[in-house]
C-alpha positions as CSV (number, residue, x, y, z in Angstrom):
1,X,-10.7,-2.1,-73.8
2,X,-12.3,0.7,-76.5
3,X,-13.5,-2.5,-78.2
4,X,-15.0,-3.6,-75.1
5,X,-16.7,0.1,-74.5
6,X,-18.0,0.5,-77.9
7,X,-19.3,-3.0,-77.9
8,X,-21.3,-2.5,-74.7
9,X,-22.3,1.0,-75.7
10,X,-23.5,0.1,-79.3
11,X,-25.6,-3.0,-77.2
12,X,-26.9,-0.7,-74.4
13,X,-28.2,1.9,-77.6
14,X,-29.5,-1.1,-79.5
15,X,-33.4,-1.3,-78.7
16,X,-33.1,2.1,-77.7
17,X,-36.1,4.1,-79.9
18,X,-35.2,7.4,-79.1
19,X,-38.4,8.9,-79.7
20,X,-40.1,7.2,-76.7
21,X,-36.7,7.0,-74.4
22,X,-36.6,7.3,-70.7
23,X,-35.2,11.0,-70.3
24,X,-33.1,9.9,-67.5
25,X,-32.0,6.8,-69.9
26,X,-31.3,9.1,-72.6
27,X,-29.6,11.6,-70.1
28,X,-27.0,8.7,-68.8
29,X,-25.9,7.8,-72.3
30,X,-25.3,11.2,-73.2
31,X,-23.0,11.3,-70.5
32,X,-21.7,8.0,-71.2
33,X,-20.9,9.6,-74.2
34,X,-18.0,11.6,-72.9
35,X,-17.3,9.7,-70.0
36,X,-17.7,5.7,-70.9
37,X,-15.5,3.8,-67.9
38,X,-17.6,6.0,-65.0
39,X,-18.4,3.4,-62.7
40,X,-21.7,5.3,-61.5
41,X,-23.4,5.7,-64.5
42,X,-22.7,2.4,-65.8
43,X,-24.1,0.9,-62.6
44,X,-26.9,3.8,-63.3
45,X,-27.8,2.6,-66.6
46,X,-28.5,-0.9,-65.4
47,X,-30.3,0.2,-63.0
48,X,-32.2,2.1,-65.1
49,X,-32.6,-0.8,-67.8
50,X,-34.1,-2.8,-65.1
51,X,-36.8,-0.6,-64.2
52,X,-37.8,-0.5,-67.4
53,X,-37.4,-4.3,-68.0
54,X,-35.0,-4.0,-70.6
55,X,-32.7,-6.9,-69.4
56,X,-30.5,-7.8,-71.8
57,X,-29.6,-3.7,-71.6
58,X,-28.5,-4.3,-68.3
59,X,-27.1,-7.0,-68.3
60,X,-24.7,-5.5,-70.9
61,X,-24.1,-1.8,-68.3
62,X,-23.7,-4.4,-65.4
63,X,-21.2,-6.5,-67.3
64,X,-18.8,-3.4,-68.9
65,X,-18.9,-2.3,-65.3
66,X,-17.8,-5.3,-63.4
67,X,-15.0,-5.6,-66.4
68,X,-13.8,-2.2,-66.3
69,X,-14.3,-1.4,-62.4
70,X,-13.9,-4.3,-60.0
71,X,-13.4,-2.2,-57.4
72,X,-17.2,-0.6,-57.8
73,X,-18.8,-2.8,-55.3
74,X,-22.3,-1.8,-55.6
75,X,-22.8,-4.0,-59.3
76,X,-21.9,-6.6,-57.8
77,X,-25.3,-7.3,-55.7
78,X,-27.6,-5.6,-58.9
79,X,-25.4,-8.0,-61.6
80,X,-25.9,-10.9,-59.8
81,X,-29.6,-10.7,-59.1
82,X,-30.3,-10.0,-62.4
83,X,-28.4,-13.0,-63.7
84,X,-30.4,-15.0,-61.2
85,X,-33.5,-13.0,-62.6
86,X,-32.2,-14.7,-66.3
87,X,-32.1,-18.3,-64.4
88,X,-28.3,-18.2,-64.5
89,X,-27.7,-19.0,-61.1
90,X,-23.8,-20.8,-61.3
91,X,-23.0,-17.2,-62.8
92,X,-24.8,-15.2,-60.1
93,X,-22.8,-17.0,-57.5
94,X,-19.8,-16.8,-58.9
95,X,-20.4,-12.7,-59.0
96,X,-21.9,-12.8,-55.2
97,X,-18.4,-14.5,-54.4
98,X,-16.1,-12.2,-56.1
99,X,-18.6,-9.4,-54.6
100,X,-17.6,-10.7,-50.9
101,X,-14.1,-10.8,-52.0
102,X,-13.8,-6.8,-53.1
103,X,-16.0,-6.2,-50.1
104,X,-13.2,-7.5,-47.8
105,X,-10.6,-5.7,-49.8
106,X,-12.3,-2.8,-49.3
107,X,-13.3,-3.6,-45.5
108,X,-16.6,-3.0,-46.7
109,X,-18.6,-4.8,-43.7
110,X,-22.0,-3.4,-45.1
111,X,-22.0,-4.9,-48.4
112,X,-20.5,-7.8,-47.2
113,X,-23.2,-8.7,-45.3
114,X,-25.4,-8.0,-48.2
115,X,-23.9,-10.0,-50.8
116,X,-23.6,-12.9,-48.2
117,X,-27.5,-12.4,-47.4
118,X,-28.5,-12.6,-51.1
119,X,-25.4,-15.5,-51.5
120,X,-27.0,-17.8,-48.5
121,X,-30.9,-17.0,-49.8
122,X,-29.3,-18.4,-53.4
123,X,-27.4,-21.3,-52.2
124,X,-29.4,-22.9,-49.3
C-alpha cells in the first residue's frame, strides 16, 4: 500500500510547477504530506485537479482514494464522471455500480439516488 501512496503522490506532484501552483493545490499536498490515506483531501485534490483541468492528476487522487477508502462515498460520483469525461464509459459504470453498492451499505439514500441519476443518464 506505501508503494501505492508514493506512486499516486509522485503522479499527483508530477506536472505540478510549483512556482505557478494553485495555493489551495499546493496547501492539500502539504497536508497529504503527513497525512496520505485521508479520504477528504484525496477526494479534495481531485477535485481540485479538475477545476484546474489537470485530468490525469485526478484521475490519479480519485483512484488512491477509491483504493484505499471504499467506504468514502463521495469519489465515487466525481471518479466516475471524470472517467466518462476521458470517454471511458465501461469503467465509469462499473464505479457508479460499486458507488450504489457502498451507498446501501452505508444506508446512504442521498447518494444513492445520485449515483443512480448519473448511472441511468450513462446507461439509457
Amino acid at each position: 500500500m506505501q508503494a501505492l501512496l508514493f506512486y499516486t503522490y509522485s503522479i499527483c506532484c508530477n506536472n505540478c510547477n510549483f512556482d505557478f501552483m494553485n495555493p489551495r493545490i499546493e496547501k492539500l499536498l502539504n497536508y497529504l504530506k503527513e497525512t496520505p490515506q485521508d479520504a477528504f483531501l484525496n477526494h479534495a485534490l481531485g477535485l481540485e485537479y479538475i477545476k484546474e483541468n489537470q485530468l490525469e492528476n485526478a484521475f490519479a487522487c480519485f483512484e488512491i482514494n477509491h483504493k484505499i477508502n471504499p467506504t468514502y462515498i463521495g469519489t465515487y460520483y466525481h471518479f466516475a464522471k471524470l472517467l466518462e469525461t476521458l470517454q471511458q464509459p465501461e469503467q465509469a459504470i462499473a464505479i457508479y455500480e460499486q458507488g450504489m453498492e457502498q451507498a446501501k451499505l452505508q444506508n446512504d439514500q442521498h447518494s444513492l439516488n445520485e449515483l443512480r441519476a448519473a448511472y441511468e443518464d450513462l446507461t439509457f
